[in-house]
C-alpha beads as a LAMMPS data file, in Angstrom:
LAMMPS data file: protein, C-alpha beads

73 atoms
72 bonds

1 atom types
1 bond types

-500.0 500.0 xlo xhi
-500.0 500.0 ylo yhi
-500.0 500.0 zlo zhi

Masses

1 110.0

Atoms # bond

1 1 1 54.005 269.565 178.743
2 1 1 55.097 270.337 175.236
3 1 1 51.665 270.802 174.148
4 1 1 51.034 273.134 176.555
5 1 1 53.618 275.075 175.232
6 1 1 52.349 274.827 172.263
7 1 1 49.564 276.111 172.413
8 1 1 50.502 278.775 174.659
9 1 1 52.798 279.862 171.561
10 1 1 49.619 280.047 169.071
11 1 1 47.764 282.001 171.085
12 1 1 50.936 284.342 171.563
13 1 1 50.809 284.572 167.672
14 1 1 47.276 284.739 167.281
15 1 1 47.369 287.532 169.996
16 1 1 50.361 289.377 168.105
17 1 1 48.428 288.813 164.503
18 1 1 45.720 291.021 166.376
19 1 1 47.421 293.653 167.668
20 1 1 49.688 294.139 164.346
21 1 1 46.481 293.797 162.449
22 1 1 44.749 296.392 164.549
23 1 1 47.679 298.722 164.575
24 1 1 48.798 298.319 161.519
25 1 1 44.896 299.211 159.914
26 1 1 44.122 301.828 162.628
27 1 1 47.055 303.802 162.643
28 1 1 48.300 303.477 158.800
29 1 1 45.330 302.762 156.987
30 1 1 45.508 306.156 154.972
31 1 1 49.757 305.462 154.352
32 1 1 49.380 302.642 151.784
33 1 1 46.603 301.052 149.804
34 1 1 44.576 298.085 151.163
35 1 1 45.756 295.553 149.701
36 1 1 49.472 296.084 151.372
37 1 1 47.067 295.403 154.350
38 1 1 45.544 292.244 153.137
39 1 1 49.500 291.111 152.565
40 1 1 50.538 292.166 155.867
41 1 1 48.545 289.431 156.903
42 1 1 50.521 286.455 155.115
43 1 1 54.030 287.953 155.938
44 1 1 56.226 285.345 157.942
45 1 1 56.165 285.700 161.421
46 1 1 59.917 286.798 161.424
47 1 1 58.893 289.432 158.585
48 1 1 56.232 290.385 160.890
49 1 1 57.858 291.363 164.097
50 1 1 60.496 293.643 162.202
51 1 1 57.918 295.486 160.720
52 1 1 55.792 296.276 164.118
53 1 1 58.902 297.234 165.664
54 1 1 59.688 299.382 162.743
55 1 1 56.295 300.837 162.996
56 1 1 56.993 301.565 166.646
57 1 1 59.811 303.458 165.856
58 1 1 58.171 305.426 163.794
59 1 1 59.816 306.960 160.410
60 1 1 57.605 306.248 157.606
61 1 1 60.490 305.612 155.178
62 1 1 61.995 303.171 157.229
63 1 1 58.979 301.228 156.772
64 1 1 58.778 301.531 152.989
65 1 1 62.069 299.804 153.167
66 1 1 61.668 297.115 155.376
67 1 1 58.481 296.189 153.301
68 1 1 60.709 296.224 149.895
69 1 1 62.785 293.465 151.484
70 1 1 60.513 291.586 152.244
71 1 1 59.868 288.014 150.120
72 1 1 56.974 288.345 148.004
73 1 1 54.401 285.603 148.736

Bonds

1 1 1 2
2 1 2 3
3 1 3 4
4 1 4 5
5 1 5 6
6 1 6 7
7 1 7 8
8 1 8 9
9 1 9 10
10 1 10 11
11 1 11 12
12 1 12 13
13 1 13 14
14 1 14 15
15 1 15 16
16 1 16 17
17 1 17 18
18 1 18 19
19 1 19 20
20 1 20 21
21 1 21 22
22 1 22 23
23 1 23 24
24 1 24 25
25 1 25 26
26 1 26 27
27 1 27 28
28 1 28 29
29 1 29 30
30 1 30 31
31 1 31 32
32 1 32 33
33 1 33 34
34 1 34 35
35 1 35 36
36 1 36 37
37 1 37 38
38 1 38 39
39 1 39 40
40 1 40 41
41 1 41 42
42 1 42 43
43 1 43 44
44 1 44 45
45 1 45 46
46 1 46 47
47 1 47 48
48 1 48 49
49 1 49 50
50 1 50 51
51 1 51 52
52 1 52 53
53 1 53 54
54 1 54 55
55 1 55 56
56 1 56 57
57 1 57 58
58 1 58 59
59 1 59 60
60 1 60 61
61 1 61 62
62 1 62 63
63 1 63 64
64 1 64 65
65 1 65 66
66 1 66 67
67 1 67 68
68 1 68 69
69 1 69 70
70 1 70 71
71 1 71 72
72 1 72 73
């Protein structure tokens, strides 16, 4: 049973990876320079969520700040 869980929960990440990728490089690709992309992609998962809810919510320079706080890698 816990291995079903699991690996239910990778493929939720995997499947949220995708769609912040995807939204992320679609919507903001012309906002900042690639390789704040290429970093988006080794953010924690914790990191990560903010972000794509902050990107939901729009305002652009509520983004800039959420990314400042963020732990360098």
């Amino acid at each position: 049973m816990p291995r079903v869980k699991s690996h239910l929960f990778t493929q939720q990440l995997y499947l949220m990876k995708l769609i912040w990728f995807q939204f992320y490089y679609l919507n903001f690709k012309h906002y900042f320079p690639r390789l704040l992309i290429h970093r988006s992609m080794c953010f924690f998962h914790k990191a990560k969520i903010e972000i794509h809810v902050f990107f939901l919510s729009k305002p652009i320079k509520r983004i800039l700040l959420v990314k400042d706080s963020i732990p360098p890698i």
